[in-house]
C-alpha positions in Angstrom: 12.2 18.1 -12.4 10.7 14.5 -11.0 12.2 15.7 -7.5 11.2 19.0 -7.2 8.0 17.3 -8.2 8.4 14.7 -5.5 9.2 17.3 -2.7 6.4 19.6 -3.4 4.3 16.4 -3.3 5.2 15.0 -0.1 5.4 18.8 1.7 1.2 18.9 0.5 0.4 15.8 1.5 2.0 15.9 5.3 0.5 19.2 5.4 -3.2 18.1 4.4 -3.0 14.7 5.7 -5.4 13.7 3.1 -5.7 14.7 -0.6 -9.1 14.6 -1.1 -9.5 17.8 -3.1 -7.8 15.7 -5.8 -8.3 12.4 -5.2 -11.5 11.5 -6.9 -12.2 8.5 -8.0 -15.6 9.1 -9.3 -14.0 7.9 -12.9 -12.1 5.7 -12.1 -15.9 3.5 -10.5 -17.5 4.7 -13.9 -14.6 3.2 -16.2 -15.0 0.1 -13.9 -18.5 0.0 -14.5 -18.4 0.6 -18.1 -15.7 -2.2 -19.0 -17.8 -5.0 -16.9 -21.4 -3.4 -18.9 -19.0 -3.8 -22.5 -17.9 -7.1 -21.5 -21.5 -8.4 -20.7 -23.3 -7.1 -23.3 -20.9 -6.4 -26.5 -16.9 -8.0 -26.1 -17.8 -12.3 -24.6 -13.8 -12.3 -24.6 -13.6 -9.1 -22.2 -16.3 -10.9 -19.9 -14.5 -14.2 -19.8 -11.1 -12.9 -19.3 -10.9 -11.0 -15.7 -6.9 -10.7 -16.4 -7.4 -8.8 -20.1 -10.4 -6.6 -18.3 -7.9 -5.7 -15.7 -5.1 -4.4 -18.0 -7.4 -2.7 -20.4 -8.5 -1.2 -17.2 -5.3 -0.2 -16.6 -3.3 0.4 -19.8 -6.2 2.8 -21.3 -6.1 5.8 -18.5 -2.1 4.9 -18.7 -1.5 5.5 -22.0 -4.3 8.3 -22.6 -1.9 10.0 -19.8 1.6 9.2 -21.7 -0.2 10.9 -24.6 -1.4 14.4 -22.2 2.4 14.1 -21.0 3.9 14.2 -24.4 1.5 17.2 -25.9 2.0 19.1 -22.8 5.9 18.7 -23.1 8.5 19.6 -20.3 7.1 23.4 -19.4 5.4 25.0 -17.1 2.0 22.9 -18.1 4.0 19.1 -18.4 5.2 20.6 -15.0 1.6 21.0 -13.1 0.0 17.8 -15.0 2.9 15.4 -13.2 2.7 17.2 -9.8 -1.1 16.7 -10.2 -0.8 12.9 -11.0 1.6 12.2 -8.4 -0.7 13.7 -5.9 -3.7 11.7 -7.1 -1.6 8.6 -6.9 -0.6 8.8 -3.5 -2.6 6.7 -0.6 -5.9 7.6 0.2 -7.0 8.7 3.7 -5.3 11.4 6.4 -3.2 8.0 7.7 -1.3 10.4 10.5 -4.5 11.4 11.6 -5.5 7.6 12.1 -2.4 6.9 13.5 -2.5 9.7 15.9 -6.1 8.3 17.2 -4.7 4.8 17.4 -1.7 5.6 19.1 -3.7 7.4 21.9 -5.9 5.0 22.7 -2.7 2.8 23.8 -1.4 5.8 25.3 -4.5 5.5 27.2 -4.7 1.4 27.3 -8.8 1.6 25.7 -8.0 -1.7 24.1 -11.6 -2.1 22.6 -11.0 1.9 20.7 -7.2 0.4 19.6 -9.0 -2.3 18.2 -11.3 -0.5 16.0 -9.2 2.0 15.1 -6.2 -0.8 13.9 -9.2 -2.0 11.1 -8.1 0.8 9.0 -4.8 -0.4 8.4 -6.1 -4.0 7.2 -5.7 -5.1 3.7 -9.3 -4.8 2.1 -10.1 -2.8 5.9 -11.2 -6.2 7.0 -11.7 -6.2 11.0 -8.8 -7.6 13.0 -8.9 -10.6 13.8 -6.2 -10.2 17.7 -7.7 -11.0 20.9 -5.5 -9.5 23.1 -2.5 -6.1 23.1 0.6 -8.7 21.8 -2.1 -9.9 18.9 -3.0 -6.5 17.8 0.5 -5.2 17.7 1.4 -8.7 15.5 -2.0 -7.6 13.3 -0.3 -4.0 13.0 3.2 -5.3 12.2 1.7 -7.1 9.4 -0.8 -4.2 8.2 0.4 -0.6 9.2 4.1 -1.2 7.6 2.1 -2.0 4.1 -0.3 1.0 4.2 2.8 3.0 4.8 4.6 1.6 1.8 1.7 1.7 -0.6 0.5 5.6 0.6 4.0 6.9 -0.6 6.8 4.9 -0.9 6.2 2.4 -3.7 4.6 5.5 -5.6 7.4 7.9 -5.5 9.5 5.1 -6.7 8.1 4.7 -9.7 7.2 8.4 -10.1 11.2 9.2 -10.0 12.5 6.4 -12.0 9.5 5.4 -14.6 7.3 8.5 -14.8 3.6 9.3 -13.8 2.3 7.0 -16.2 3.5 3.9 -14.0 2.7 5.7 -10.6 -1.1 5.7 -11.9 -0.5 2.1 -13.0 0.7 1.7 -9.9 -2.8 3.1 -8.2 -5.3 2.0 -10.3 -4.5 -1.3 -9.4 -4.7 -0.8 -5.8 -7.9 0.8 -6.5 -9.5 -1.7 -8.7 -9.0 -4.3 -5.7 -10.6 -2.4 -3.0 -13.4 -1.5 -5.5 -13.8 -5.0 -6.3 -13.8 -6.2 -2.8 -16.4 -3.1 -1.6 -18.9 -4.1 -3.8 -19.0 -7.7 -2.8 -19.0 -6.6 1.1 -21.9 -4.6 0.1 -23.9 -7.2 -1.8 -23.3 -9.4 1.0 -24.4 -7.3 3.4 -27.7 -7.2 1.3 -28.1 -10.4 1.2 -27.0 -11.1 -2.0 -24.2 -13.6 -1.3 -24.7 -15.7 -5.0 -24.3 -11.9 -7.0 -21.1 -11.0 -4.5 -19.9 -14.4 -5.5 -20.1 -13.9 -9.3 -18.7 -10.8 -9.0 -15.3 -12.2 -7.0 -15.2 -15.2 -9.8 -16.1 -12.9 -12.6 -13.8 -10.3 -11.8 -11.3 -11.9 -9.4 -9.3 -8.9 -7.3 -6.3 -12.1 -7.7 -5.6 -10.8 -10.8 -5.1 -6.6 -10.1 -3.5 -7.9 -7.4 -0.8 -10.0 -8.7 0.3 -7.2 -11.2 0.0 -5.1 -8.0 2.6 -7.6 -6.5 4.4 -7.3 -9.8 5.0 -3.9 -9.6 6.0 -4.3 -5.3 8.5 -6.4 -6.1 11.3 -4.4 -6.8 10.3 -1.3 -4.5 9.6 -3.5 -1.1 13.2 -5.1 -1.3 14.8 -1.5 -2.1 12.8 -0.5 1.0 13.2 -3.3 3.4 17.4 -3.1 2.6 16.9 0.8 3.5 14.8 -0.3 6.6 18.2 -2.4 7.5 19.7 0.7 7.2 18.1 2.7 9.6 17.5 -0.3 12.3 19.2 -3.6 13.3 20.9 -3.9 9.8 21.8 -7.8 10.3 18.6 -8.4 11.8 16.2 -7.3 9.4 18.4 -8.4 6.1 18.4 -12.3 7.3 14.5 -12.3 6.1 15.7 -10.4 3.2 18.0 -13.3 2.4 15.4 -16.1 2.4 13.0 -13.8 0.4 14.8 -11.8 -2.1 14.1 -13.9 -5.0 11.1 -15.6 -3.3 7.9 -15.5 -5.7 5.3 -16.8 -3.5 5.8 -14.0 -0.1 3.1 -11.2 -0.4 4.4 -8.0 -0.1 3.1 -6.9 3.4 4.8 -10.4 5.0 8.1 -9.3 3.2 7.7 -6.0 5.3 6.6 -7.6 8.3 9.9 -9.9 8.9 11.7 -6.9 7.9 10.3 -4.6 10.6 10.4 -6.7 12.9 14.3 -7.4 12.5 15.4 -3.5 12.3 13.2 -2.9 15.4 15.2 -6.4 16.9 12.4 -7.4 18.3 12.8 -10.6 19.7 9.4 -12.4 19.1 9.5 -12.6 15.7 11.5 -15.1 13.9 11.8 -15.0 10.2 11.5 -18.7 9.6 8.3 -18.7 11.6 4.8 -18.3 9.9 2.3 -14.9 10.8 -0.2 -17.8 12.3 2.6 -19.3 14.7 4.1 -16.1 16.1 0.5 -14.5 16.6 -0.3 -17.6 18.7 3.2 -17.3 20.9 3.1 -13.2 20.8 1.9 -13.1 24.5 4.5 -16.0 26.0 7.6 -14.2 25.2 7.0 -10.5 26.0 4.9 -8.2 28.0 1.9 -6.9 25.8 2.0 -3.6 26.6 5.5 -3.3 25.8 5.0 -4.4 22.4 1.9 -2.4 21.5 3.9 0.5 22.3 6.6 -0.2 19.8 3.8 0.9 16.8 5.0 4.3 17.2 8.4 3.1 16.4 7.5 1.3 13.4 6.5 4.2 12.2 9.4 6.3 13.2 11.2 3.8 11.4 9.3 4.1 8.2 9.8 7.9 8.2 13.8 7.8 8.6 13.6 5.3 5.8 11.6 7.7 3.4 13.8 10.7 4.3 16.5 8.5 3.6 15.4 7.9 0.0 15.0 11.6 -0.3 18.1 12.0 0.0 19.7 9.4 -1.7 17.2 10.6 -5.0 18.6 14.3 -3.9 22.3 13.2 -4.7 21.3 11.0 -7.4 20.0 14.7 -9.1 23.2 16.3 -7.9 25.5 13.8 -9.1 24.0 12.9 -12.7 
């Protein structure tokens, strides 16, 4: 049922491009709200410890759901409450419209549009930092491969093998980091740079997002080996070698090293750091030549994902 589940999913959202009829995450800001206001006020222990706020965050909507889940049983009603979770977890935005936008302003070579449009992609939507084509295709190698993981990937994952309950797990962590980092852009943009400051210390986004890399862990290696499969399979499993077991590499770098090995691309060497290679982009190949190769990181990450629908396909069949 979890992959007739998962098709149905994926078929909806690459036909809407963005789920906002059931993506709301009204609740999910009010049950933020409400566990900083008990902490504050009523619970000193739930105030002082940002990492016990962030699972009960967490581990109440999870386990309210696991409760739904079992009620509802495996019919019709179990059915429609999964599909409808799954949905809700998937990435936010209409990313193949924003990808179509970027990719025709290179088409068009309006660097300064490319630029603005490659924001998006940015962990925390922080503006690019590139100065010229090679640097904003090394600031899209780095970003666009993670929003494509997170969107669908890591979330079907755990959808097929551990159930809704850890997809929205799964989510709400990603969300409670972006909320967390929004309301201390806003705060500083209004001036308030000592109230964004307590609320970065008091409720650190380091903690949602080391369970966040908790719960990458095991998905971004299953997808970087599979990213090896439809590339340069030597190529982009010799970073996978250094980092397999590494517990210090953020998830988006793992991806990074990755893609750039199955699309053998010849700047990047895995041993190098982000900082060194963005500084020696420009020396080793034409610019415009590498900004082009976005649409094949993409390419890439969709023969990887119809890849794994298969493979979960035959795993059905076969057990």
């Amino acid at each position: 049922m979890h992959f007739l589940i998962i098709l149905i999913a994926i078929a909806v959202l690459e036909s809407n491009g963005q789920l906002a009829f059931i993506q709301r995450d009204m609740w999910v800001q009010k049950w933020h709200g409400a566990l900083v206001k008990l902490g504050s006020s009523r619970l000193p222990t739930l105030h002082n410890n940002s990492q016990l706020r962030v699972l009960v965050f967490v581990l109440v909507p999870v386990a309210a759901l696991q409760l739904v889940l079992w009620y509802l049983g495996s019919g019709i009603l179990g059915f429609l409450a999964e599909l409808a979770v799954l949905l809700y977890c998937l990435g936010r935005g209409d990313l193949s419209a924003q990808i179509s936008v970027l990719q025709s302003d290179i088409q068009r070579n309006d660097l300064q549009a490319a630029f603005h449009d490659a924001a998006v992609f940015n962990i925390g939507h922080r503006a690019v930092s590139a100065e010229s084509a090679g640097g904003l295709f090394r600031e899209l190698a780095a970003t666009l491969p993670y929003r494509l993981f997170e969107r669908s990937f890591a979330v079907v994952f755990w959808f097929f093998f551990l159930g809704a309950p850890v997809a929205l797990a799964y989510r709400l962590l990603a969300l409670h980091g972006d909320m967390q980092l929004q309301t201390a852009d806003i705060q500083i943009e209004q001036g308030i740079e000592e109230d964004a400051a307590e609320v970065l210390e008091s409720d650190r986004p380091d903690e949602a997002n080391k369970l966040l890399w908790y719960l990458e862990w095991i998905p971004v290696r299953v997808l970087a080996l599979t990213l090896g499969l439809m590339g340069d399979f030597s190529k982009a499993t010799a970073p996978l070698k250094e980092l397999v077991f590494c517990a210090k590499t953020s998830t988006a770098d793992v991806l990074r090293r990755c893609v750039f090995g199955a699309l053998n691309n010849q700047t990047a060497n895995p041993s190098e750091t982000y900082e060194q290679e963005r500084e020696e982009a420009n020396s080793v190949v034409d610019e415009a030549a590498q900004l082009s190769q976005t649409g094949e990181i993409v390419a890439l990450f969709r023969r990887s994902m119809t890849g794994w629908l298969v493979a979960i396909a035959l795993l059905v069949l076969t057990s």
